[in-house]
Phi, psi and omega in degrees: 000149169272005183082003174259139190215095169267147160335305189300311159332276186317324200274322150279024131305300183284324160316313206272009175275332183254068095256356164275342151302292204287348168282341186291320178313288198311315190265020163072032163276329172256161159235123169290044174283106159300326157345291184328295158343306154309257153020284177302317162320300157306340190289303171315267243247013190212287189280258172019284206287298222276316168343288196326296178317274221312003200273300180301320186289291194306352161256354178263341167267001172270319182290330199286317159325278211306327184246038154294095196261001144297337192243098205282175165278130134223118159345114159234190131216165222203119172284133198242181204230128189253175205242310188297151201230301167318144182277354168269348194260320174282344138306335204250307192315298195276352159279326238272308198297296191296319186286355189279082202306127196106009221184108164216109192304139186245325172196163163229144211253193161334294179217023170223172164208162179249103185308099147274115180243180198260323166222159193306338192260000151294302172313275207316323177292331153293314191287345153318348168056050163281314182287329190317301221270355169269334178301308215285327171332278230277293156337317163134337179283000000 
């Protein structure tokens, strides 16, 4: 972003959001499931906050690896077994991961995805399956 945040900037930001809604309406691209609403809702206020964290513990432990001068990293990878059943809870699971510093989904199979991490004990906090069970949470299971 460039940092400038004028009245004019924000006011065609928010125009050019409702015309890209109303055209998504017009072409029978969006759906208006207040369901949905909810969803979003849970995202903001439950998974988002708890990401962040697990987002910050997981960048104070890739620097301690990395500026640890006894200690080389080593790389593994790893399949982790995913919960989710929907192509949105396996979306959200392997962006979670990636976004998680240290730690990057390289493909998803059916019901695994495959880890490249910066050390064994990243696969392990996955595969303890904490992140598995707030995602199928957040999903709906």
């Amino acid at each position: 972003m460039s940092g400038i945040y004028t009245w004019t900037i924000n006011l065609l930001g928010a125009t050019s959001v409702i015309i890209v809604l109303y055209l998504m309406n017009r072409l029978k691209l969006f759906s208006w499931d207040f369901s949905m609403f909810f969803v979003v809702l849970n995202y903001m206020f439950f998974y988002f906050p708890w990401l962040v964290k697990e987002i910050l513990i997981s960048a104070i432990a890739t620097a301690l690896i990395i500026l640890n001068p006894r200690s080389r990293p080593k790389s593994k990878s790893g399949e982790v077994k995913m919960l989710q059943e929907t192509a949105f809870g396996k979306l959200i699971f392997s962006s979670s991961i990636t976004l998680t510093p240290g730690t990057v989904t390289i493909s998803i199979a059916k019901n695994k995805v495959l880890i490249h991490a910066l050390d064994q004990s990243s696969i392990s906090n996955l595969s303890s399956g904490r992140m598995n069970r707030v995602v199928a949470k957040f999903e709906g299971k």
